[in-house]
TIGU-215315 format. One record per residue (C-alpha): y, z, x; residue in one letter. Coordinates in steps of 0.2 Angstrom, whole numbers, plus 5000, padded with zeros to 4 digits. Example, Ala and Ser with C-alpha at 12.3 -4.5 7.8 and 13.67 -1.06 7.14 Angstrom:
REM TIGU-215315
497850395062A;499550365068S;
***
This chain:
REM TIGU-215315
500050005000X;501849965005X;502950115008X;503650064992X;502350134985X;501750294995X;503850354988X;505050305001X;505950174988X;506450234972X;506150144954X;507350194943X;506450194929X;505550344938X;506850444935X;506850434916X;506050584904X;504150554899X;503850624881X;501950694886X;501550734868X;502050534862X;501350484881X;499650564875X;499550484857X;499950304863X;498650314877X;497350374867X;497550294853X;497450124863X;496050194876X;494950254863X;494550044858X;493750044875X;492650204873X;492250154856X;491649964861X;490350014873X;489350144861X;489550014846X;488849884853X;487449964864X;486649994847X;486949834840X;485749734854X;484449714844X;485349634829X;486349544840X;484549464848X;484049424828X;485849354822X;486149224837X;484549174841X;484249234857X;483149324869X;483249534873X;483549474891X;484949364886X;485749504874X;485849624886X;487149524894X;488349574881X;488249754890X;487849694906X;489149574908X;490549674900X;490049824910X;490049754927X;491849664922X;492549824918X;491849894937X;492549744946X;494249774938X;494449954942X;494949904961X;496349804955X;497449934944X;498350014960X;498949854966X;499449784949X;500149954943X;501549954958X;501949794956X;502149774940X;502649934934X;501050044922X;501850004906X;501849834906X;499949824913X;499349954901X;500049834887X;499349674897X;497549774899X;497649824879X;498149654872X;496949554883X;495349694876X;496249674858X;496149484861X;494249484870X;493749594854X;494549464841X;493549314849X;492049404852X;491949434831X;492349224830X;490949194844X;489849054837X;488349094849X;487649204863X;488749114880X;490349134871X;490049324864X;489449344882X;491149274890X;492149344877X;491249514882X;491849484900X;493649464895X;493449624886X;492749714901X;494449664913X;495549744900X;494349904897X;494449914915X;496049904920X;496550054903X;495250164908X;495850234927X;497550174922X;497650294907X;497150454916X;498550384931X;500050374920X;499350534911X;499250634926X;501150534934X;501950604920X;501750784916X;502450934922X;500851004937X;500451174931X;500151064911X;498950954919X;497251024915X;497751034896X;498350864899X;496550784905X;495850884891X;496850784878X;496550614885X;494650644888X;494550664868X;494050474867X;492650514878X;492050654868X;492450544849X;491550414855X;489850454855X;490050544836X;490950404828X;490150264837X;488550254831X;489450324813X;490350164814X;488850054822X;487750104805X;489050074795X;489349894801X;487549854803X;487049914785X;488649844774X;489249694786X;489149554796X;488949614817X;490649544818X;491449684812X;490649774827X;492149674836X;493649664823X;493749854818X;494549834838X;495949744832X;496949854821X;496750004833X;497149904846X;498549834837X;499350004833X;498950074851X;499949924858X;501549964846X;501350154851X;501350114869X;503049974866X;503750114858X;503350284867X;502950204884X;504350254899X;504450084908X;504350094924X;504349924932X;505049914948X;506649904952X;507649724958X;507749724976X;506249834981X;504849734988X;503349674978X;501849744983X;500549614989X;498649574985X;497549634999X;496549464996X;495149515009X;494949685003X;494749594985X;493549484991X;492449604997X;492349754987X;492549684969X;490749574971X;490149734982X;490449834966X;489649694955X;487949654964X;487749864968X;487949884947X;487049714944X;485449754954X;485349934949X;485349874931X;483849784935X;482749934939X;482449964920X;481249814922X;479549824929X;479349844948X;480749954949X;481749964965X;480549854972X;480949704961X;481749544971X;483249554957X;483649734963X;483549734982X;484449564986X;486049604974X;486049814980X;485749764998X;487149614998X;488249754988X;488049895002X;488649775015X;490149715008X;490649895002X;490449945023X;491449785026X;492649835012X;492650015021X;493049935038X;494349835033X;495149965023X;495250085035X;496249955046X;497249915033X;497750075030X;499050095017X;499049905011X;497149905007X;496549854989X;496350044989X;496750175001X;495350255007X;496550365018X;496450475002X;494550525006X;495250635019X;496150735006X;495150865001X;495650874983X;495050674983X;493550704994X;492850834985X;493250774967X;492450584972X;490850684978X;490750804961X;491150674951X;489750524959X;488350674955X;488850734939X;489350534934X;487350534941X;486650654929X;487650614913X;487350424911X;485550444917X;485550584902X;486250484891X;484950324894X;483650474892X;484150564876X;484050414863X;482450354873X;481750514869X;481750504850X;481450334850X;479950284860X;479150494859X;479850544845X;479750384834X;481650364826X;482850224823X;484050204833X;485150254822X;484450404816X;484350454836X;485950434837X;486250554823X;485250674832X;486650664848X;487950714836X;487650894841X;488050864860X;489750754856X;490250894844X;489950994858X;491050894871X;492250884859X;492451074857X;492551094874X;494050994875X;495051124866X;494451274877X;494451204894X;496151184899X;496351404894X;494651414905X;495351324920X;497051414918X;496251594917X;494851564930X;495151404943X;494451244941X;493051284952X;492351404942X;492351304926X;491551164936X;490251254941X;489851344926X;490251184916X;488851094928X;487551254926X;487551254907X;487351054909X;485651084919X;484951224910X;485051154892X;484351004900X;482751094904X;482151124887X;481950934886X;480950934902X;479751044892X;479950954874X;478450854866X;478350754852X;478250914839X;479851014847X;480851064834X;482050954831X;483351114825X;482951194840X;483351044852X;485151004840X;485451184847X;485151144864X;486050964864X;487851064858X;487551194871X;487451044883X;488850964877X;489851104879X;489251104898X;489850914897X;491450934890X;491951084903X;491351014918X;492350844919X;494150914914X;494351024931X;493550894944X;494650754937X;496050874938X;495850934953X;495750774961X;497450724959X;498050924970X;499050874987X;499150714982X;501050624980X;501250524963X;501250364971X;499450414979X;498750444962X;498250254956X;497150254971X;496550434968X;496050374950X;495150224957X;494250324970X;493550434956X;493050324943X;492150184955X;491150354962X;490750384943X;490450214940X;489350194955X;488450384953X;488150314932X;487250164938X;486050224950X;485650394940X;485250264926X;484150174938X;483350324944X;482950404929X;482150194921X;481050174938X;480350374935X;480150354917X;478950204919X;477850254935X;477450444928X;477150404911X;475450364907X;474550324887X;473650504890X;475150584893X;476750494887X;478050624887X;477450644907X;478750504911X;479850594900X;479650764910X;479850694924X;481350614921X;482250744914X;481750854930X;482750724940X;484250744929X;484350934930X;484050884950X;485550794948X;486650924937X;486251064953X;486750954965X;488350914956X;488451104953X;488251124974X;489651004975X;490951094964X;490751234977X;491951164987X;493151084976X;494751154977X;495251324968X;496851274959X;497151134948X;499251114953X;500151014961X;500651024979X;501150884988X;503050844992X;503350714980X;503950794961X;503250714947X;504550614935X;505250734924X;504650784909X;505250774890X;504350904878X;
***
């Protein structure tokens, strides 16, 4: 990054007071379309395969491809942001997802849903670190645990009115529906943001901050062949599979190269990677690839669970995850008084112990648990969930300047990103090799066993995360309007 950006140059519009309670309802009202999406239309595969014709491989390139979109974008929001100000790219990001969602509901076959999807994953990509950077840019330090609590709630809404919405749509109406109810939210988000959005485009004179072009040619396809081949374990062979090793092998380089070159680069890298030797930054990334690890390979686990063992819809299991999003959700409203009472380390360790312990009645369950008892344990679970990611996102953005913290929000979320994908992997390849037709919930055990392996690990790692959740560097926040 140019000094422009690490503070030395003032923008004006900087300067101007940030309204954080209209700030909060524009970002989330747009961000939640995002959220929402990617739990609609993971249930909606199967129907998707029946009304265009098409084969389950084929479908799962309506996930696949707008997943690995919205991870190949993440790298770009720093550089775009400076130059071009986060209001104006967060309405860009929203109208091109509002736009992506609109010609995916006209799609007339599987190619063009397919691209369409694609299209929606740059915009979803670009909102998701983008929201949580002007969130934390603009609000005064000691309110920004509460803050990250507030914009987490579409994380914590999505999985409860997701699937709602998912049934609804797949009982009553046509799949495209899955695609249009985007567009009004979207629409209404993007007004919100016109309207309560400080903008903060850079001001004439000050230079424009260029494109590391090298630094984008090497870590956006190292990102895209790490996701793409981890995505193939779920098929038979596993890690060993020809589809898996080439694309995470190819990825591995080009990340080290990326690494390299970055380093040299120092400030005007695609993303400064500088910011790993900030402790807040360091320690955060780590948490948050290990915890990233365990909740996405949980979340692939929990519906197989009541589908292939138990025998449910998929949308009666995902009535049956209700509990743990309520539980998320709940959280939401106690953690930022946690964090202010007892540190953020604390919390994320507790958060990431209750996590793994009501993760373990699942390693014991068979196919006649009770289904009360493990509704229970699910909410208890969320809780853990909802707790442990407000103080390790918050904390990574402690002794960092403002102007640091695009690259601080694309640090964390491509290690969540990155943890996400190969929990998911990990948990696919071990449910297949330990289950056998004597014992199927054995691959299930096993699995789960792995998860709560993960959840201690990520617990390990909140040890060292910093104890306060405030702001310390030299360079103030833009004030605040309450």
């Amino acid at each position: 990054m140019t000094d422009t950006q690490q503070g030395a140059a003032p923008t004006a519009p900087s300067a101007q007071p940030q309204s954080v309670g209209r700030l909060a309802v524009a970002l989330i009202v747009g961000g939640i379309t995002s959220i929402l999406d990617t739990t609609i239309v993971t249930l909606a595969l199967h129907t998707l395969t029946q009304e265009l014709h098409t084969s389950v491989s084929t479908s799962q390139w309506v996930s696949t491809g707008y997943l690995l979109a919205l991870a190949v974008a993440i790298p770009f929001v720093s550089w775009a942001q400076a130059r071009f100000g986060g209001k104006r790219l967060w309405l860009f990001a929203l109208g091109l997802f509002v736009v992506g969602s609109a010609l995916c509901a006209c799609a007339r076959d599987i190619d063009a849903l397919i691209a369409f999807r694609i299209l929606q994953g740059f915009g979803g990509g670009i909102m998701l670190p983008l929201m949580m950077t002007l969130a934390m840019q603009n609000v005064d330090p000691s309110t920004r645990t509460r803050t990250m609590a507030t914009m987490s709630l579409p994380a914590a809404l999505g999985p409860i009115l997701g699937p709602v919405l998912a049934g609804i749509v797949l009982n009553w109406l046509s799949w495209r529906w899955l695609f249009l109810i985007n567009v009004p939210l979207g629409v209404l988000g993007w007004i919100l943001a016109m309207l309560f959005l400080v903008d903060d485009r850079p001001a004439r004179g000050v230079p424009r901050e260029r494109l590391d072009v090298v630094g984008a040619v090497l870590l956006a396809p190292a990102l895209a062949g790490l996701l793409y081949g981890l995505s193939n374990t779920h098929d038979t062979g596993g890690f060993a599979r020809t589809d898996v090793l080439l694309p995470v092998i190819a990825g591995a380089l080009l990340l080290a190269a990326f690494v390299w070159w970055a380093l040299r680069r120092s400030d005007a890298a695609l993303v400064d990677l500088r910011l790993l030797g900030v402790r807040s930054v360091c320690t955060s990334s780590i948490a948050l690839l290990l915890i990233g690890a365990a909740l996405f390979a949980g979340n692939f686990l929990l519906p197989l669970y009541f589908q292939t063992l138990r025998g449910y819809s998929a949308l009666n299991a995902a009535f049956l995850l209700i509990p743990q999003g309520a539980g998320a959700l709940l959280a939401r409203f106690l953690a930022g008084k946690l964090v202010d009472r007892f540190g953020p380390r604390v919390i994320a360790v507790v958060g990431a112990v209750v996590m793994a312990a009501a993760t373990v009645p699942f390693a014991l369950a068979g196919v006649s648990t009770s289904l009360w008892y493990l509704g229970v344990i699910l909410f208890i679970r969320g809780l853990g969930n909802g707790v442990v990611f407000i103080p390790i996102m918050t904390v990574a953005y402690v002794d960092i300047a403002r102007s640091q913290m695009a690259d601080a929000s694309a640090i964390t979320r491509i290690a969540q990103q990155l943890g996400g994908a190969f929990g998911t992997a990990l948990v696919a390849v071990v449910l297949t090799t330990a289950a056998s037709p004597a014992h199927p919930a054995g691959g299930f055990d096993a699995a789960f066993w792995w998860v709560i392996a993960m959840t201690a690990g990520a617990a390990l790692a909140c040890l060292v995360i910093p104890g306060r959740a405030e702001h310390a560097a030299p360079a103030a926040p833009a004030p605040v309007a309450h």
